[in-house]
Phi, psi and omega in degrees: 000115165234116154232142175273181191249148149213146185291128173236137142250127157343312187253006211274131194293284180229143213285146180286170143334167147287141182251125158321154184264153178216197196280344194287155169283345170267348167234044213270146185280156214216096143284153163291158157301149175325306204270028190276347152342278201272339180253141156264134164357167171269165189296338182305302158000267155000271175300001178284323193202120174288168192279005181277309162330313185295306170336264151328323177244012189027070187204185206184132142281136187234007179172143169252102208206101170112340209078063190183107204271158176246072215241133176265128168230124187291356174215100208284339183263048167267125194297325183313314204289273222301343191266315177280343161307340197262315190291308181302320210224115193308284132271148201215170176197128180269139184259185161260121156243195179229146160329306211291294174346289191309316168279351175293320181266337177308318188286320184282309168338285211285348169285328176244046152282300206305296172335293208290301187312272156015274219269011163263336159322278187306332184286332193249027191259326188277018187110358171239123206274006180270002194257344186300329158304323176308306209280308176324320181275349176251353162289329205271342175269359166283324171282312175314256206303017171250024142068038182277099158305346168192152166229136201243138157225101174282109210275144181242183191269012145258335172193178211259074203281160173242100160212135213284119165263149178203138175047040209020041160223146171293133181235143168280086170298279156224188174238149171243152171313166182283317183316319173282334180337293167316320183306310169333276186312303208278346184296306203301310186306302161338296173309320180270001144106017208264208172216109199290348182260002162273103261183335175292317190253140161280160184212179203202134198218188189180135194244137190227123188271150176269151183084357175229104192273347181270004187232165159219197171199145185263117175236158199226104200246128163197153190286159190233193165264332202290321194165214161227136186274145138243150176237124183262077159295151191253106165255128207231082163320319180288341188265004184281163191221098185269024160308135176273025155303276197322301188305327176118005169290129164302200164314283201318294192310317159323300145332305193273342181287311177320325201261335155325292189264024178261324174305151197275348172196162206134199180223124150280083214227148189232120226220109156166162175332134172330129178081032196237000172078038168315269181344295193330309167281338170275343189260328152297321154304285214295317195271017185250339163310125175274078198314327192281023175229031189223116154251111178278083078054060189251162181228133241196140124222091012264162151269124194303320159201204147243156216236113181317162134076357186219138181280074214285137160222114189261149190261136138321061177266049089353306186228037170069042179245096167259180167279353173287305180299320167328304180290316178271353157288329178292346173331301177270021170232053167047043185264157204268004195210119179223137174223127188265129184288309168220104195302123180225016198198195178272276185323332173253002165284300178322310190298307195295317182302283196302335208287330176272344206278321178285346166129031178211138173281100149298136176228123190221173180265161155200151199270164195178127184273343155212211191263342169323322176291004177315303193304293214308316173300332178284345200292311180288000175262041178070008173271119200318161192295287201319325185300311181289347180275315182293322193273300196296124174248332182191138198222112158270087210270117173214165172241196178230161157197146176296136170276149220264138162294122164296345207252327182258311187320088178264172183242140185210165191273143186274184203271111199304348164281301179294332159305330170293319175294306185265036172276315198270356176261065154009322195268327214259314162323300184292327151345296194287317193294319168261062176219337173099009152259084173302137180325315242241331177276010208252331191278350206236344187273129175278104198244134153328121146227132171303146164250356170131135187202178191294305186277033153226016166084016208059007200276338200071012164214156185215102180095184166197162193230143175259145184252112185207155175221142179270107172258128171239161177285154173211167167335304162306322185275314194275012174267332200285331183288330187282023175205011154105328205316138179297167183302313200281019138325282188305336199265309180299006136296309189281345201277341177305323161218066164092345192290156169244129176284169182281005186275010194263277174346281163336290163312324179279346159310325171279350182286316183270021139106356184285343208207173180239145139337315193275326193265341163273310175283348158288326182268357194247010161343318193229004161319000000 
C-alpha cells in the first residue's frame, strides 16, 4: 500500500498535483501500516463514505486523526471528490492511493454487503415485511458498487437467483428465498412507478436511487414459468470516462478518428454485435468536440447517459418519434452534428445517407461482424451505390474484452490446450505472422494472466477495453463499392493501404499485457 499525502485546504479552489514526495512536512510521502492488507480501516473511518460512493469516487477514509479525516483516492484532483470533501468533512487532507487499495475495501466491504442482504432476506421471509424496502436498496447498491451493468432477479422453481453481469459476463451473486419473491418484484415495481398488481404483460420503468443523483436503472419485468423476472439496467454518468485513451484506441488510430471529424459531412459508423460498445464510442467522438460552438444532436433508444452541451432525444413510437421520423424533424432545427443510436431500417438509412450528404456529419451504429461489411450493407438496405462511395468517411468495427486484474495478474507460459485453440483459428495465426509473432514462437513467451484473487470475483479480469479496426474511404475502396464488390474485395484493398483487423489489435493487447488469448478468441469468433 503507497499512498502519498497531498496538501488541501477546505477552501482551496482547485485540488494540487500529485507532489513528489521530499522532506518537507507538508508533502511528506504517508504510507498505510503494512497490515491494512488484512485489516481494514476502523469502522468510525468507513462509515464516513457508503460504498456506492466509495465506488463512484474511487476514493476511502482510511483515518480520523487529531479531527482531521484522511481520504485516500486514485484521482486526488476530482472536482467532485473535492467538493464533497469540502460539504462533508470540516478538515480533510487527500492521500494518493492505486486502484488496487480502492477494490481491496470495496471487496471487503462487499463480502458483508453480501452477508447483510442473506439475513435481511431471512427477516423478511420470517414476516417482517418492513425489512424488504432494505434488502431492495442494498442489492441495488451492492450492483453499483461492484461496478454491475445489469441486474437480473430470477424467481426458479425453488428459489430466487440474483445475479449481476460485470464486465459482460454473468455471476450467480446469491439466492434469496422463493417465499419473499413477490414481496422483492413488487418494492422494485414501487420504486419504479410500475403497477404492481400487473404480473401478466411486461412493463418497462426507471429507477433513481437516492442519493446518487448521476445514476438511474432501466427497469424490465417480464412473466416467466416461475413467477415474474426483473432485469435491471445501470446507467451510471459519473463513472464514464470517454477519452479515447480509456476506450483502448491507440495512436495511429486516433489520427485517423481525429482527422475524420474534423470534415464538415459525412457518416461515421461504428460496427459489431449487440453489447460490444458501439454508443459508447459514438459518445466518445461526440465528447472531443467543442459543443459550444456545434449544435449537436442525438436520437437515442434508450439514452444511456448524458451527455453536457448536446441535445439527446430519446425515441418513442408511442407518439410516432421513430429514428426515421426523428431524424427528419432534426432536420429543421439547423444541426451541425447529428447522431442516430441506430440504422435499424430503409427509411432511416436512406434519411441518414442524405442528411451527410446534405452538409452535416452523421455518426451511427450498424450491426456488422467487421468493418468492411459496413459498405456492403448499406448497398442491401437499398442505398445507391454512388451515395454509399460519397458519404461513409470512416467506419469502425470493434469488440470489448476484459482487461487483466492488476491485483492477480502474473506472467506465466500459456496453457498447451490454448495453444491448440490457436492453432485451429487461422485468422489468429495468420493474425500473429503479420505482427512478427509467428505461431510456432509463442509456446515459449511469457503472457500476463489473471490468476483470480477476491477484487476480481476470482475471473482474473477487472474492467474491459475495446479491440478495433478503422477503415477509411480511398480511391479504391470507392471504385470497388461502385461494382458492388464484397467484402473481402474491400478489406484486400484497404489492407494494401495499411488497414488492421481487430484481431491484430487484439493480440498486440495481449502482447502489452491488457487482455488474453482467450478473451480474442472469444470475442472475435465471428469477425
Amino acid at each position: 500500500m503507497k499512498i502519498k499525502k497531498i496538501s488541501i485546504q477546505k477552501d482551496s479552489k482547485s485540488v494540487p498535483k500529485v507532489s513528489t514526495p521530499t522532506k518537507s512536512k507538508q508533502a511528506s510521502a504517508v504510507s498505510l501500516p503494512e497490515e491494512f492488507k488484512s485489516v481494514l480501516p476502523s469502522k468510525e473511518a468507513l462509515d464516513q463514505m457508503n460504498e456506492e460512493l466509495i465506488a463512484e469516487l474511487d476514493a476511502f477514509v482510511f483515518d480520523i486523526e487529531k479531527g482531521i479525516t484522511k481520504v485516500a483516492a486514485v484521482s486526488p484532483q476530482n472536482d467532485i471528490l473535492k467538493t464533497y470533501c469540502q460539504q462533508r468533512f470540516k478538515n480533510f487532507e487527500i492521500y494518493q492511493a492505486e486502484p488496487d487499495d480502492v477494490r481491496f475495501v470495496l471487496g471487503k466491504l462487499q463480502s458483508g454487503a453480501k452477508k447483510e442482504i442473506e439475513r435481511l432476506a431471512q427477516a423478511t421471509k420470517s414476516g417482517d415485511s418492513t425489512r424488504t424496502t432494505e434488502l431492495v436498496d442494498k442489492i441495488i447498491s451492492y450492483a453499483i458498487s461492484e461496478k454491475a451493468s445489469d441486474v437480473h432477479v430470477e424467481p426458479l422453481r425453488n428459489e430466487t437467483a440474483v445475479r449481476f453481469r460485470i464486465d459482460g459476463m454473468l455471476h450467480h451473486i446469491l439466492s434469496l428465498p422463493k417465499e419473499i419473491h413477490n414481496a422483492v418484484i413488487a418494492r422494485f415495481k414501487i420504486l419504479s412507478n410500475l403497477k404492481i398488481d400487473e404480473y401478466r404483460r411486461p412493463q418497462d420503468g426507471r429507477l433513481e436511487p437516492r442519493d446518487m443523483p448521476e445514476t438511474s436503472l432501466r427497469v424490465s419485468t417480464m412473466p416467466t414459468l416461475y413467477g415474474e423476472k426483473i432485469a435491471l439496467r445501470v446507467l451510471d454518468d459519473s463513472s464514464k470516462d470517454l477519452s479515447l485513451d480509456r476506450l483502448g484506441f491507440t495512436e495511429e488510430q486516433k489520427k485517423i478518428i481525429y482527422r475524420n471529424m474534423e470534415k464538415p459531412f459525412g457518416m461515421i459508423v461504428t460496427s459489431g454485435p449487440t453489447g460490444s460498445g458501439k454508443t459508447t464510442t459514438l459518445y466518445g467522438l461526440l465528447s472531443m468536440l467543442k459543443t459550444t460552438d456545434l449544435n449537436i444532436s442525438t436520437l437515442e433508444d434508450p439514452i444511456e447517459f448524458a451527455l453536457p452541451n448536446v441535445n439527446q432525444i430519446q425515441v418513442n413510437p408511442r407518439v410516432d418519434l421513430s429514428f426515421a421520423s426523428g431524424l427528419k424533424a432534426l432536420l429543421r432545427q439547423d444541426p451541425d452534428i447529428i447522431m442516430v443510436g441506430e440504422i435499424r431500417d430503409t427509411d432511416t438509412v436512406v434519411m441518414a445517407a442524405n442528411s451527410a450528404m446534405t452538409g452535416h456529419l452523421v455518426l451511427t451504429t450498424m450491426h456488422t461482424n467487421d468493418a468492411p461489411s459496413a459498405f456492403t450493407r448499406f448497398l442491401e438496405m437499398k442505398v445507391e451505390d454512388f451515395v454509399v462511395a460519397s458519404i461513409v468517411n470512416l467506419v469502425i468495427a470493434q469488440r470489448l474484452v476484459r482487461k487483466i486484474c492488476t491485483s492477480c495478474g502474473k506472467k506465466q507460459k500459456l496453457d498447451p490446450t490454448l495453444i491448440e485453440k490457436i492453432k485451429a483459428r487461422k485468422d489468429v495465426v495468420a493474425a500473429l505472422q503479420k505482427i512478427g509473432k509467428p505461431f510456432d514462437k509463442i509456446k515459449d513467451e511469457t503472457f500476463v494472466i489473471g490468476e483470480g484473487c477476491d477484487a476480481c470475483l476470482q475471473t482474473g479480469y477487472i474492467g474491459r477495453i475495446g479491440i478495433f479496426e478503422l477503415l477509411e474511404l480511398n480511391k479504391d475502396i470507392h471504385d470497388l463499392v461502385l461494382k458492388h464488390a464484397p467484402a473481402d474485395q474491400i478489406k484486400e484493398a484497404a489492407e494494401k493501404d495499411g488497414f488492421e483487423d481487430m484481431i491484430i489489435d487484439g493480440i498486440r493487447k495481449v502482447f502489452d499485457g491488457q487482455t488474453t488469448f482467450e478473451e480474442i478468441l472469444r470475442t472475435t469468433r465471428n469477425a
